[in-house]
C-alpha positions in Angstrom: -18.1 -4.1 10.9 -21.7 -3.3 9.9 -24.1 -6.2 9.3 -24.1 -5.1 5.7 -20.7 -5.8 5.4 -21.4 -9.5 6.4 -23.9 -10.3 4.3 -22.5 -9.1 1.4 -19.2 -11.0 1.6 -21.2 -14.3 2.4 -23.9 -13.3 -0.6 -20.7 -12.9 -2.8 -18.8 -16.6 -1.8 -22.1 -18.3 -2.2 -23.0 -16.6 -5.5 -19.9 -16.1 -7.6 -19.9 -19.2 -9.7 -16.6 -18.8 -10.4 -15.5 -19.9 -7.0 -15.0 -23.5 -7.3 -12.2 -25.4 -6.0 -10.7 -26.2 -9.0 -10.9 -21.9 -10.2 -10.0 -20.8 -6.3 -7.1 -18.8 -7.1 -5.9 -15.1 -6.2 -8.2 -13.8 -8.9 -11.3 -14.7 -7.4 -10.7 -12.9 -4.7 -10.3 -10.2 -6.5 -13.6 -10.7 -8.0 -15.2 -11.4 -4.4 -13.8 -8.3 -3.1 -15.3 -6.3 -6.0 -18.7 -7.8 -5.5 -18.5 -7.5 -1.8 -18.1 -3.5 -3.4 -14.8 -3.5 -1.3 -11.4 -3.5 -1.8 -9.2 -6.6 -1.9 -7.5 -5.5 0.8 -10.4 -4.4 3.0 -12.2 -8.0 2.0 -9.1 -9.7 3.5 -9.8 -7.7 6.4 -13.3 -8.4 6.6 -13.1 -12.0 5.4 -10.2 -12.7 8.0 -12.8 -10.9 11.1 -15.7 -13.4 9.8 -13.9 -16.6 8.9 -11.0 -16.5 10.7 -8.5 -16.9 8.3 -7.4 -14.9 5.1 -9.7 -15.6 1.8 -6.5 -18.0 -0.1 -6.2 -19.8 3.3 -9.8 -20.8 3.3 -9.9 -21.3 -0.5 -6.7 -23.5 -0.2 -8.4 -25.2 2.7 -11.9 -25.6 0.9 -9.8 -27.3 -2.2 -7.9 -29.6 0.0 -11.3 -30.8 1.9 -13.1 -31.6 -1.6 -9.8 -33.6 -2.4 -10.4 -35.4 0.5 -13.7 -35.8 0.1 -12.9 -37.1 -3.9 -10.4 -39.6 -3.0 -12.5 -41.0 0.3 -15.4 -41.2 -2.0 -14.3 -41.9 -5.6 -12.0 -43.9 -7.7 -10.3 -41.1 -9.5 -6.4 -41.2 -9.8 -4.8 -39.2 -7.1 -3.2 -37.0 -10.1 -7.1 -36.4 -11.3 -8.3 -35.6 -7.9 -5.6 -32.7 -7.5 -6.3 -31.6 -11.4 -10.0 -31.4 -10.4 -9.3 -29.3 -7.2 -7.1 -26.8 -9.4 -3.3 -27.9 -8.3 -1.7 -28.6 -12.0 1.5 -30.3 -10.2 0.2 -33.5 -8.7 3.7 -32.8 -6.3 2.6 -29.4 -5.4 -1.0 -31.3 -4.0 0.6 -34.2 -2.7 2.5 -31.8 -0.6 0.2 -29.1 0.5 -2.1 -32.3 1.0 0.1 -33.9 3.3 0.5 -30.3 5.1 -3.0 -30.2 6.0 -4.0 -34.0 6.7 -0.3 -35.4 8.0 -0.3 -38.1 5.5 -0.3 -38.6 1.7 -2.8 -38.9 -0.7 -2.6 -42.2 -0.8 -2.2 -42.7 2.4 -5.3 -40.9 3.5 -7.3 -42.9 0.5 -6.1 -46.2 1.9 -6.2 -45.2 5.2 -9.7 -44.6 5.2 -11.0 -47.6 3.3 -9.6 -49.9 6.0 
């Protein structure tokens, strides 16, 4: 892949001001890929080379890492910290939570704090 290529799919994650954890959804990458002046599928392709990992694996990744960073940091009910990272089931974050980190929520929250 050209260098062109590369800069303009890091130029369109760090401008598009959609791309938030809490609006990091298939859509966006949609939007990426069009200001990246690619198809989605060829921005998967190209995202995947870069990153290492498809574009919804890294946004789901990126959304679980601020949620960890919300509860390590802030007081916010575990319910609000996945409703500010875009998960409207607080089951659906406690799982894919415990996915990435191996423990719950609250676990992690308490966890750290000792």
């Amino acid at each position: 892949m050209d260098g062109y290529r590369v800069r303009s799919i890091h130029v369109s994650i760090k401008l598009y001001p959609q791309c938030t954890p809490s609006r990091a959804t298939p859509g966006n990458v949609i939007e990426l890929a069009k200001l990246s002046n690619l198809s989605r599928s060829a921005f998967a392709d190209h995202f995947h080379r870069i990153v290492g990992q498809a574009p919804m694996a890294y946004l789901t990744a990126w959304r679980l890492d601020r949620a960890a960073e919300l509860l390590r940091y802030g007081r916010a009910q575990v319910s609000e910290v996945a409703g500010r990272v875009g998960y409207t089931s607080e089951a659906a974050f406690s799982r894919a939570f415990k996915a990435r980190f191996a423990m719950s929520p609250l676990h992690w929250r308490r966890t750290d704090r000792l």
